[in-house]
TORKOL-4160 file (C-alpha; in steps of 0.2 Angstrom, whole numbers, padded with zeros to 4 digits, m for minus):
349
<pt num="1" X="m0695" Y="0291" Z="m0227"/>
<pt num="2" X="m0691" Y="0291" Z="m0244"/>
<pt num="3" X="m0683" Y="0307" Z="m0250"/>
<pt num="4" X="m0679" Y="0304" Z="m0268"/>
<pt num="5" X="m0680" Y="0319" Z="m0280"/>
<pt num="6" X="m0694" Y="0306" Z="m0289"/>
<pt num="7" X="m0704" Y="0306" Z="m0273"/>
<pt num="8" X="m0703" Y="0323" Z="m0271"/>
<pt num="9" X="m0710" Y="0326" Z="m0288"/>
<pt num="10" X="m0724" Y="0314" Z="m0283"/>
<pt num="11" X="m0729" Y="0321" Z="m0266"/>
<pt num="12" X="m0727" Y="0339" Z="m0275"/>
<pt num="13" X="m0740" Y="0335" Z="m0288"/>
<pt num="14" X="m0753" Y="0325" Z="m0280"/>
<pt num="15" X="m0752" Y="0339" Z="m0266"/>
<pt num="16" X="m0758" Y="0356" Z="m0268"/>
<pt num="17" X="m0755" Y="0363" Z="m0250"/>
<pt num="18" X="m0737" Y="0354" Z="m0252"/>
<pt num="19" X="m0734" Y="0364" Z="m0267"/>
<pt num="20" X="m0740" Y="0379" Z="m0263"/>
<pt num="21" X="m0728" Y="0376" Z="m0246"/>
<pt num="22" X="m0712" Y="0374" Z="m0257"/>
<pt num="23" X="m0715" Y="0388" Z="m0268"/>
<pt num="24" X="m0717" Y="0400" Z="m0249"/>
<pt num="25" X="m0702" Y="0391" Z="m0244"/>
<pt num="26" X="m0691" Y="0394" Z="m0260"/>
<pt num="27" X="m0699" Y="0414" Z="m0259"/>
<pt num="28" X="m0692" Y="0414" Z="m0242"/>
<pt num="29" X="m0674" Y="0406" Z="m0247"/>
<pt num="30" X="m0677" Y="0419" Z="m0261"/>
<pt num="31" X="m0678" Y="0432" Z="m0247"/>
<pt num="32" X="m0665" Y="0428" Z="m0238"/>
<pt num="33" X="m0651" Y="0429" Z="m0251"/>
<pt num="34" X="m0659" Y="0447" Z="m0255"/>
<pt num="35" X="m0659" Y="0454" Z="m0237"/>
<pt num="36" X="m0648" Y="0444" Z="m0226"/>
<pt num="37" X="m0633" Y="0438" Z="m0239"/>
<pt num="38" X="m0629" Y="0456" Z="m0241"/>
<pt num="39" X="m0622" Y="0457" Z="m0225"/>
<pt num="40" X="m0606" Y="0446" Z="m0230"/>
<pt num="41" X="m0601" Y="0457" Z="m0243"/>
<pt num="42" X="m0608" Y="0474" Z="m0233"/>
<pt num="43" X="m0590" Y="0479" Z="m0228"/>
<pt num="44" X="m0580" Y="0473" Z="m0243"/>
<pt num="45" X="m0591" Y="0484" Z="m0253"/>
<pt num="46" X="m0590" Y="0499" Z="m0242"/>
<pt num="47" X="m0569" Y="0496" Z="m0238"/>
<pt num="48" X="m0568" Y="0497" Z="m0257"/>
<pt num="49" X="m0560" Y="0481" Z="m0261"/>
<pt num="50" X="m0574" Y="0476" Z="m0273"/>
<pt num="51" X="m0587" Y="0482" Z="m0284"/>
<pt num="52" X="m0604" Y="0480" Z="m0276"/>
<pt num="53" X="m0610" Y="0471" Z="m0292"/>
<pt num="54" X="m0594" Y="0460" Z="m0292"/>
<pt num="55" X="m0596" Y="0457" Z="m0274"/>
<pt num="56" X="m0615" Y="0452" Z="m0277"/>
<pt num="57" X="m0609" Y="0438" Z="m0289"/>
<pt num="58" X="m0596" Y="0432" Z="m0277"/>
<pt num="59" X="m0608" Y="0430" Z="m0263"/>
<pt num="60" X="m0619" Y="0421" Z="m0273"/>
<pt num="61" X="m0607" Y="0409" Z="m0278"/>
<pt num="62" X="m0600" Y="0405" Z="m0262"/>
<pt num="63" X="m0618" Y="0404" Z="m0254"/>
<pt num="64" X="m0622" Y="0389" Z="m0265"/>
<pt num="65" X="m0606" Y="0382" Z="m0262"/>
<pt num="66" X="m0608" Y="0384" Z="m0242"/>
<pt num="67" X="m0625" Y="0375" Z="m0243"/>
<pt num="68" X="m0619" Y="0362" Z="m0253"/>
<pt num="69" X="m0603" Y="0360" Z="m0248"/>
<pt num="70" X="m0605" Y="0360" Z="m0228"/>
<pt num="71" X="m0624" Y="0352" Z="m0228"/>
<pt num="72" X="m0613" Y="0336" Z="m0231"/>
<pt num="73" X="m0601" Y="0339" Z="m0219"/>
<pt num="74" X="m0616" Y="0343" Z="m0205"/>
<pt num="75" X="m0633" Y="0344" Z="m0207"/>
<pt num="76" X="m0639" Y="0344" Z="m0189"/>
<pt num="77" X="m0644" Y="0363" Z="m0192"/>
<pt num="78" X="m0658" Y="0356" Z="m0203"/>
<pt num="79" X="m0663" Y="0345" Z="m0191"/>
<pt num="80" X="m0666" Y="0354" Z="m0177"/>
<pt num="81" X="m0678" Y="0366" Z="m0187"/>
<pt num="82" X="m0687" Y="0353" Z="m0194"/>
<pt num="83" X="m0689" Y="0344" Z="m0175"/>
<pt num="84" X="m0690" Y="0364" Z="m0167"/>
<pt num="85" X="m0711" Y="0361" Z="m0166"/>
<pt num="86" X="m0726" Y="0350" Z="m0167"/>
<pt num="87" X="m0740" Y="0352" Z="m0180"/>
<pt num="88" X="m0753" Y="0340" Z="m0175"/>
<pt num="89" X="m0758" Y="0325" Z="m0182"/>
<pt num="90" X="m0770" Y="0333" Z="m0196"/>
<pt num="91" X="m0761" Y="0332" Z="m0212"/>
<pt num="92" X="m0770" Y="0343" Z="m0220"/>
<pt num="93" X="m0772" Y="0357" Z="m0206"/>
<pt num="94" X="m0752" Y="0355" Z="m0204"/>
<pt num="95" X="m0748" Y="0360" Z="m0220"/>
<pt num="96" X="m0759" Y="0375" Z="m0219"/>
<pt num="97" X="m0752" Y="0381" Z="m0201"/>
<pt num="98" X="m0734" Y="0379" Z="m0212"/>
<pt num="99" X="m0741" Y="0389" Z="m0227"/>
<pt num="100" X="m0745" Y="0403" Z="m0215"/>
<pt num="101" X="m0726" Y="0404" Z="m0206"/>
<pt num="102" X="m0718" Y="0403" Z="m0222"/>
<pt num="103" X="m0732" Y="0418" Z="m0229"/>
<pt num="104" X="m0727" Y="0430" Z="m0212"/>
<pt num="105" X="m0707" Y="0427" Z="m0215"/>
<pt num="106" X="m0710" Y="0435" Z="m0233"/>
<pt num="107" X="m0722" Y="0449" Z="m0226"/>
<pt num="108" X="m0709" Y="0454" Z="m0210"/>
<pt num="109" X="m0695" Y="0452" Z="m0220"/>
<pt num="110" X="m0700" Y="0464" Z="m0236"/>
<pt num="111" X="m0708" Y="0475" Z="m0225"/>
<pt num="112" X="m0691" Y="0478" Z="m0216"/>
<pt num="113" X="m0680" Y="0478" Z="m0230"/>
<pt num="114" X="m0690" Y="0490" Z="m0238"/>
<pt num="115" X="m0685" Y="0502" Z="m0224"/>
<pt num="116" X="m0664" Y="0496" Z="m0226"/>
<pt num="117" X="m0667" Y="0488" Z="m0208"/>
<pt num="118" X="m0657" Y="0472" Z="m0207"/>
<pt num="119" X="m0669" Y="0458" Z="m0203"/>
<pt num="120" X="m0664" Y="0441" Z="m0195"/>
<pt num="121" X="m0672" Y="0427" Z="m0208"/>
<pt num="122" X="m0666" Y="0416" Z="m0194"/>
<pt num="123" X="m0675" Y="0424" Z="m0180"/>
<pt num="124" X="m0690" Y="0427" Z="m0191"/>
<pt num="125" X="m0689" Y="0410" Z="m0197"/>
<pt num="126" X="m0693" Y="0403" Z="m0180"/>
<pt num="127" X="m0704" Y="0414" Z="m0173"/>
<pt num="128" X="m0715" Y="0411" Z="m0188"/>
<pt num="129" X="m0713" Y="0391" Z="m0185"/>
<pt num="130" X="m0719" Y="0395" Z="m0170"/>
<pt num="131" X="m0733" Y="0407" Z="m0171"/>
<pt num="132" X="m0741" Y="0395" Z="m0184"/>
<pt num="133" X="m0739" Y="0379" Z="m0169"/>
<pt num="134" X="m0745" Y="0387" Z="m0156"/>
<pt num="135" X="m0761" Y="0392" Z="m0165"/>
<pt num="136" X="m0765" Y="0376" Z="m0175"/>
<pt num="137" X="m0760" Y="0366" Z="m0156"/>
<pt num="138" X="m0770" Y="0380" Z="m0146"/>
<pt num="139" X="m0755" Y="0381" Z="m0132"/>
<pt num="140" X="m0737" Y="0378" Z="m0131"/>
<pt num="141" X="m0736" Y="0363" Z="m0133"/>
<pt num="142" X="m0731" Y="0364" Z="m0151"/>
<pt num="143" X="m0717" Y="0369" Z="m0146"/>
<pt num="144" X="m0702" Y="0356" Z="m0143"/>
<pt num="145" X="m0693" Y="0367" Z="m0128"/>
<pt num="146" X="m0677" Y="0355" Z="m0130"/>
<pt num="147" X="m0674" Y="0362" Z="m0148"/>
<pt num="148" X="m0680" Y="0379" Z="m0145"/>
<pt num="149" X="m0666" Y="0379" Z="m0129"/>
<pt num="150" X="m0653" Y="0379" Z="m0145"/>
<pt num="151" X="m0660" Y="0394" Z="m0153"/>
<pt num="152" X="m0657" Y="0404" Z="m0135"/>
<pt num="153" X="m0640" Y="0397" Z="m0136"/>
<pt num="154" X="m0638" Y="0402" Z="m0153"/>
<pt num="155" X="m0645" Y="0421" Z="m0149"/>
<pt num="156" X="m0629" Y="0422" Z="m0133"/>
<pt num="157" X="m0617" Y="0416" Z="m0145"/>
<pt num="158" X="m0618" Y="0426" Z="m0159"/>
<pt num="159" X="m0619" Y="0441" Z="m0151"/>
<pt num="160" X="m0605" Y="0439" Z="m0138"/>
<pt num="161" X="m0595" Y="0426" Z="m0148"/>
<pt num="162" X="m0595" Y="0437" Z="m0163"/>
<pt num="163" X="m0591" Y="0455" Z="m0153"/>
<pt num="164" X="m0576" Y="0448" Z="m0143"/>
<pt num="165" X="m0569" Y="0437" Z="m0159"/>
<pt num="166" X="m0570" Y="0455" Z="m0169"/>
<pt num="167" X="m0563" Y="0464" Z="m0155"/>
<pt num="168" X="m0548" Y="0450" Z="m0151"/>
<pt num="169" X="m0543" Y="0447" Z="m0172"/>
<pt num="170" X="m0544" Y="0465" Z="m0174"/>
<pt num="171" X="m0532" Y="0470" Z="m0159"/>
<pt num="172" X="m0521" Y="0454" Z="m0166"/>
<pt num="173" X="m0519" Y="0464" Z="m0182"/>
<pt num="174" X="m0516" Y="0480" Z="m0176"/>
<pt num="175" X="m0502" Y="0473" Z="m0164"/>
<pt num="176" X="m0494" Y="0463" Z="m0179"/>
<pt num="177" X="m0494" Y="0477" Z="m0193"/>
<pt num="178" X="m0491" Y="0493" Z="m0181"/>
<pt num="179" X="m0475" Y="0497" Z="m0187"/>
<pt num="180" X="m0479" Y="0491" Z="m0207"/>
<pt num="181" X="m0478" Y="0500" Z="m0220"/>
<pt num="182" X="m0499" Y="0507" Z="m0222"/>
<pt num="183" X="m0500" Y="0507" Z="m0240"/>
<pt num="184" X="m0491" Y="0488" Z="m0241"/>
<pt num="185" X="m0503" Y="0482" Z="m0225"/>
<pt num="186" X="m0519" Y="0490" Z="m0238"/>
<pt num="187" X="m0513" Y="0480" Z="m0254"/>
<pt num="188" X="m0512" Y="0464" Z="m0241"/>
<pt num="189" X="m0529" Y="0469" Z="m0233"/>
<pt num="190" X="m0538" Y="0473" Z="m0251"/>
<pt num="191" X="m0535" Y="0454" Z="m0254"/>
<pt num="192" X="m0539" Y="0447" Z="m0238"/>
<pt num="193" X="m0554" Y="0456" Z="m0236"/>
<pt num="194" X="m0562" Y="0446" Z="m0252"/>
<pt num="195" X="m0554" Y="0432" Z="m0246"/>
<pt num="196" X="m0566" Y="0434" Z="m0229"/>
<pt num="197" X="m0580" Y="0441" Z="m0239"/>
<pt num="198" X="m0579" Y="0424" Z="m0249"/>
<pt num="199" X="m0578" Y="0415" Z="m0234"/>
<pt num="200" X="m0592" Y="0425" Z="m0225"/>
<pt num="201" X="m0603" Y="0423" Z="m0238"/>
<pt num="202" X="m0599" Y="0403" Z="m0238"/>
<pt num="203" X="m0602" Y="0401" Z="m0222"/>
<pt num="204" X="m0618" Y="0412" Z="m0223"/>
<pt num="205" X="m0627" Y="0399" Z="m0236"/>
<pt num="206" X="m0621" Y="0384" Z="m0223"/>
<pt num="207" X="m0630" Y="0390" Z="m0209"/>
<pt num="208" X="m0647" Y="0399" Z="m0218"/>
<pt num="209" X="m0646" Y="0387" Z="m0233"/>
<pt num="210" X="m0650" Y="0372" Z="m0222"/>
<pt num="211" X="m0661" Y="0380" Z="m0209"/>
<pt num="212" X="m0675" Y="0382" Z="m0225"/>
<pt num="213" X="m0668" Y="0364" Z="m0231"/>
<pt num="214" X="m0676" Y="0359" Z="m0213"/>
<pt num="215" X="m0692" Y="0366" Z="m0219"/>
<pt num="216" X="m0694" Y="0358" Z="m0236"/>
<pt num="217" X="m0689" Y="0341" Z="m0225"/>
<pt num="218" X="m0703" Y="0345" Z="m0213"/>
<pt num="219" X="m0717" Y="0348" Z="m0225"/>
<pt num="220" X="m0712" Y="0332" Z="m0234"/>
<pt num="221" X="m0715" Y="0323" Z="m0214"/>
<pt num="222" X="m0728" Y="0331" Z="m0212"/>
<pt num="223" X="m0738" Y="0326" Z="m0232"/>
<pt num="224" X="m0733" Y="0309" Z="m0228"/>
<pt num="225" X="m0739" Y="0310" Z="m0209"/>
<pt num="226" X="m0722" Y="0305" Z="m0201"/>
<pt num="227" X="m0715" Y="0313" Z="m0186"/>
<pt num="228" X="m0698" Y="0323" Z="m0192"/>
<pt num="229" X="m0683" Y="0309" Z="m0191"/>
<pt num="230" X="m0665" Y="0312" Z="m0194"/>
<pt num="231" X="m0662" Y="0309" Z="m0212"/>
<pt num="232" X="m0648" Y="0310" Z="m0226"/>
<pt num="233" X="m0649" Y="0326" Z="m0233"/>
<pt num="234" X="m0653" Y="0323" Z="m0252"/>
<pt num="235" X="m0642" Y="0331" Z="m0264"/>
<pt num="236" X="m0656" Y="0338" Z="m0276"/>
<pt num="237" X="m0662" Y="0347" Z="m0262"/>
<pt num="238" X="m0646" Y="0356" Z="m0257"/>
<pt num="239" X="m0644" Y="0362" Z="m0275"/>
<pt num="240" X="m0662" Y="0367" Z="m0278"/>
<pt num="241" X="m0662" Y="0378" Z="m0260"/>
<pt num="242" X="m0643" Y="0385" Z="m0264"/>
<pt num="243" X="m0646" Y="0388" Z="m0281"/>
<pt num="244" X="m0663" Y="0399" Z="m0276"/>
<pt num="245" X="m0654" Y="0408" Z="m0265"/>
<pt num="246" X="m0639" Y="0411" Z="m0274"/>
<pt num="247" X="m0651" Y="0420" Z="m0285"/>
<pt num="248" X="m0657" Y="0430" Z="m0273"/>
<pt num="249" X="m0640" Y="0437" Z="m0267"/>
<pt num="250" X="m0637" Y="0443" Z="m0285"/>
<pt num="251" X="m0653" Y="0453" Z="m0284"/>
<pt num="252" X="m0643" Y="0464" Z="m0270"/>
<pt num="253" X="m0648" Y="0474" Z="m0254"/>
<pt num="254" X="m0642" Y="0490" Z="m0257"/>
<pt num="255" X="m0650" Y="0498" Z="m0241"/>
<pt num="256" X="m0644" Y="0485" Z="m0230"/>
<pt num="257" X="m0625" Y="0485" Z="m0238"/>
<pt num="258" X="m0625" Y="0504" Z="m0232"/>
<pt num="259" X="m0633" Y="0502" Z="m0216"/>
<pt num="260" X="m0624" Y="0486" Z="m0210"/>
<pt num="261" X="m0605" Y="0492" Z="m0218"/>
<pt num="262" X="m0606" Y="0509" Z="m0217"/>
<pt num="263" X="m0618" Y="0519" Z="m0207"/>
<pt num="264" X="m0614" Y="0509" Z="m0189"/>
<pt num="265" X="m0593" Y="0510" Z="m0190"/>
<pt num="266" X="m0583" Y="0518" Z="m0201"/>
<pt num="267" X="m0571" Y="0503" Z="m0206"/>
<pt num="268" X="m0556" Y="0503" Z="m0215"/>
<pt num="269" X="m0548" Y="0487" Z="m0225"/>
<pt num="270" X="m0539" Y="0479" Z="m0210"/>
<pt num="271" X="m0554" Y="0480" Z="m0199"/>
<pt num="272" X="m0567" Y="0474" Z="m0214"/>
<pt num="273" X="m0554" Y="0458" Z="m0214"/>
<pt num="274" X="m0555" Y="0456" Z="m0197"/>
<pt num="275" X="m0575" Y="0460" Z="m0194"/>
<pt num="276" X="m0580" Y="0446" Z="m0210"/>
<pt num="277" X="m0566" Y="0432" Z="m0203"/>
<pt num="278" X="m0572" Y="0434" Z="m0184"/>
<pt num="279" X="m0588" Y="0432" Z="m0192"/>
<pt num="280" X="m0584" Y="0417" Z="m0201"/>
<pt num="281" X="m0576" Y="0408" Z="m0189"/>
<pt num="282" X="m0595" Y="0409" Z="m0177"/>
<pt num="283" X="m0603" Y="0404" Z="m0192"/>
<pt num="284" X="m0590" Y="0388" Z="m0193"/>
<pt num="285" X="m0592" Y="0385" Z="m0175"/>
<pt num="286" X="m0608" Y="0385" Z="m0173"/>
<pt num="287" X="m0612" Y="0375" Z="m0189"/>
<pt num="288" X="m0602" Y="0363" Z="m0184"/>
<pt num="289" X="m0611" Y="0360" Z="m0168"/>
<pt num="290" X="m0628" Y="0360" Z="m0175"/>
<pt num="291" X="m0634" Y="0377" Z="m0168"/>
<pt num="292" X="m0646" Y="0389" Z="m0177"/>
<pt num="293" X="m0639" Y="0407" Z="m0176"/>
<pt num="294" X="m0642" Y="0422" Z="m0183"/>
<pt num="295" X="m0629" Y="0427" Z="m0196"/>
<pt num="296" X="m0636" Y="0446" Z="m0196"/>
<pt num="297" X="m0633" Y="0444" Z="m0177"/>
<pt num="298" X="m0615" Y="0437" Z="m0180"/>
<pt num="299" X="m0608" Y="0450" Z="m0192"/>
<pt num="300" X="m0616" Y="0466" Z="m0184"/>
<pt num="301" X="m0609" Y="0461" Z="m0166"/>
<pt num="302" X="m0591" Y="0455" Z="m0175"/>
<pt num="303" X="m0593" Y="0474" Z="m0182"/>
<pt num="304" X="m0594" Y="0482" Z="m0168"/>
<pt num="305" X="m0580" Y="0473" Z="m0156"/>
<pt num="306" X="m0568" Y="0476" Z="m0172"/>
<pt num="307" X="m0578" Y="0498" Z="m0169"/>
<pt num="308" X="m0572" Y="0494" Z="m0151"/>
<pt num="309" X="m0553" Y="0492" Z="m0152"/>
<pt num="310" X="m0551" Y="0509" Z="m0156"/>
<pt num="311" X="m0563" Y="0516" Z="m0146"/>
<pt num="312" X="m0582" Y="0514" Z="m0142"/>
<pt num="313" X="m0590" Y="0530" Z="m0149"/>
<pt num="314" X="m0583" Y="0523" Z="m0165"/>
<pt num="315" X="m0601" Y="0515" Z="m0166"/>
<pt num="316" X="m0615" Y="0524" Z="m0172"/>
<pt num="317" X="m0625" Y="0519" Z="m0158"/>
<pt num="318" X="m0640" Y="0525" Z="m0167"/>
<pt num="319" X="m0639" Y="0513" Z="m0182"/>
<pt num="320" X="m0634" Y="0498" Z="m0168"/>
<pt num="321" X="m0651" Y="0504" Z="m0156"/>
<pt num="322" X="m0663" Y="0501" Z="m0171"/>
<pt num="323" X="m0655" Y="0486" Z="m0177"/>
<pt num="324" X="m0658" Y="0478" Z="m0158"/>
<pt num="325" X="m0675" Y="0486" Z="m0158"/>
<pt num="326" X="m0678" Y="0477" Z="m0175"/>
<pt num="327" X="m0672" Y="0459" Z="m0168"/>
<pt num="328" X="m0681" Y="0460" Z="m0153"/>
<pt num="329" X="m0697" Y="0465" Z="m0162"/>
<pt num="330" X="m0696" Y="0450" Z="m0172"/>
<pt num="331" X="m0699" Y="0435" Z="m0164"/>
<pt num="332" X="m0716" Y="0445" Z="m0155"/>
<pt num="333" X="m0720" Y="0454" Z="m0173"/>
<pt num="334" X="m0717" Y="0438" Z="m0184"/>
<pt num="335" X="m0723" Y="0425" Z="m0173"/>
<pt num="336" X="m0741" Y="0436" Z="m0171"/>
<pt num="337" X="m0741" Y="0438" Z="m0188"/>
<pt num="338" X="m0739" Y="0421" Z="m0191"/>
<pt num="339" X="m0753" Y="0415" Z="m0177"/>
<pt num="340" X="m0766" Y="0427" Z="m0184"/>
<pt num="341" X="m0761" Y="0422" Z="m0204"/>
<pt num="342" X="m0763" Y="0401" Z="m0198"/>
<pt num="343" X="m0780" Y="0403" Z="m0188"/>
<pt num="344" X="m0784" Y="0413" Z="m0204"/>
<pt num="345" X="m0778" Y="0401" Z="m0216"/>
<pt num="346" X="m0785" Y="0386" Z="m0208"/>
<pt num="347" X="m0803" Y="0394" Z="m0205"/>
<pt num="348" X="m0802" Y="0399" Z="m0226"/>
<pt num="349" X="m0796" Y="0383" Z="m0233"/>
């Protein structure tokens, strides 16, 4: 399939739904730099090493640099959303079904950070995908279980990958600097901390940045009728979806900085470094290997294992209860919303 910027333009203009599809996707991607992108920067802020306006600029940066920059390294991420469901063979009803994901990520996810809950775009992401297949295939059969069995690994792995990773760098650093010098080891740890805020946030645009870059590729399979294939990721299209959510991140998130970096653990600079590389280093990992994760999932968890070296009722249990209430609500919550908005969509249009 042709996946020129010239085609794009073409398709994109001939094809109302198509536009009206891109536009949803790039107000997700939007979205996402606004709600979930905080969460690299969250502890950097809240340690102190930064400004939370000149962390907000940082982290836009290194998210368009993360999608650009790793999306041509790897780009299997992409794929396997892009392959994750069936829509039919109607064109027309396709597009629609997409429409009305992309429609229930932007509902779920405002709604949520309107209340400073951390949302998963990942998590809401797919369930939407997959609330809008099942309803325009009347069954599961939309669903490609194959691909959907990497977004289960990708759920284990960020959660227990990112909490022992937290609590093994941390306990590392607190071995290593015991006997240091506290206000040396804090000058050290004000620097690294960016350094892992930077890479955080880098790390951040690679994984979400191509799961929406998977989208966009879908739509354009599905205008043209094609069953999704791997292809070259175009260049256009990794600058158009990192620059959109680089702008989102400079937007901010407020709310979510405060209840990811400061309300769950009381954190000081060694232990930020420690939570945002252990984070980092999932993120890589999981990139690399073409699995979908959750990168609210990955930090929180990373968080609370670095909580954990000290002691476990360093976490606010509280703050961790709702955030697990809030990820499990959202592959029921956003995948309905999303069957209700497609049977809607496609009965209207």
């Amino acid at each position: 399939m042709d996946v020129s910027f010239m085609s794009f333009l073409q398709s994109v203009t001939s094809s109302p739904v198509l536009l009206i599809t891109v536009l949803l996707t790039l107000g997700v991607i939007f979205v996402n730099g606004w709600t979930d992108a905080p969460n690299a920067i969250a502890t950097c802020i809240t340690t102190r090493c930064m400004s939370t306006r000149s962390a907000i600029w940082m982290s836009a940066i290194f998210n368009f640099l993360g999608v650009f920059v790793m999306t041509q390294i790897n780009s299997s991420v992409a794929s396997t959303i892009s392959n994750m469901v069936d829509f039919g063979g109607n064109t027309r009803e396709a597009l629609i079904a997409l429409c009305a994901a992309l429609f229930s990520i932007v509902v779920y996810s405002v709604g949520a950070s309107y209340f400073g809950i951390p949302t998963s775009e990942s998590h809401s992401l797919i369930a939407g995908l997959s609330g809008a297949a099942i309803a325009i295939q009347n069954g599961i059969g939309g669903i490609n279980m194959d691909e959907w069995a990497k977004v289960l690994y990708g759920l284990v792995l960020s959660l227990i990958l990112g909490f022992a990773t937290g609590w093994v760098v941390c306990k590392v650093v607190s071995l290593v600097c015991y006997r240091m010098d506290r206000r040396k080891t804090n000058r050290f740890f004000r620097g690294a901390q960016i350094f892992g805020a930077a890479a955080m946030s880098f790390m951040h645009g690679a994984q979400d940045g191509q799961k929406f870059m998977g989208v966009i590729l879908l739509s354009l399979f599905l205008i043209n009728g094609q069953t999704p294939e791997p292809v070259a990721m175009p260049v256009w299209l990794m600058l158009l979806c990192s620059a959109v959510m680089g702008i989102g991140t400079s937007v901010g998130g407020k709310k979510i900085i405060k209840s990811v970096g400061m309300d769950m653990v009381k954190l000081e600079k060694y232990q930020g470094f420690s939570a945002d590389l252990s984070a980092a280093f999932c993120l890589l990992y999981s990139s690399l290997f073409g699995i979908p994760v959750s990168t609210t999932h990955t930090k929180t968890s990373a968080i609370m294992g670095v909580g954990a070296v000290k002691r476990l009722s360093s976490i606010n249990l509280g703050v961790v209860k709702e955030m697990v209430l809030t990820w499990i609500f959202t592959f029921p919550g956003c995948g309905l919303i999303s069957f209700i908005m497609a049977k809607l969509f496609i009965t209207i249009f």
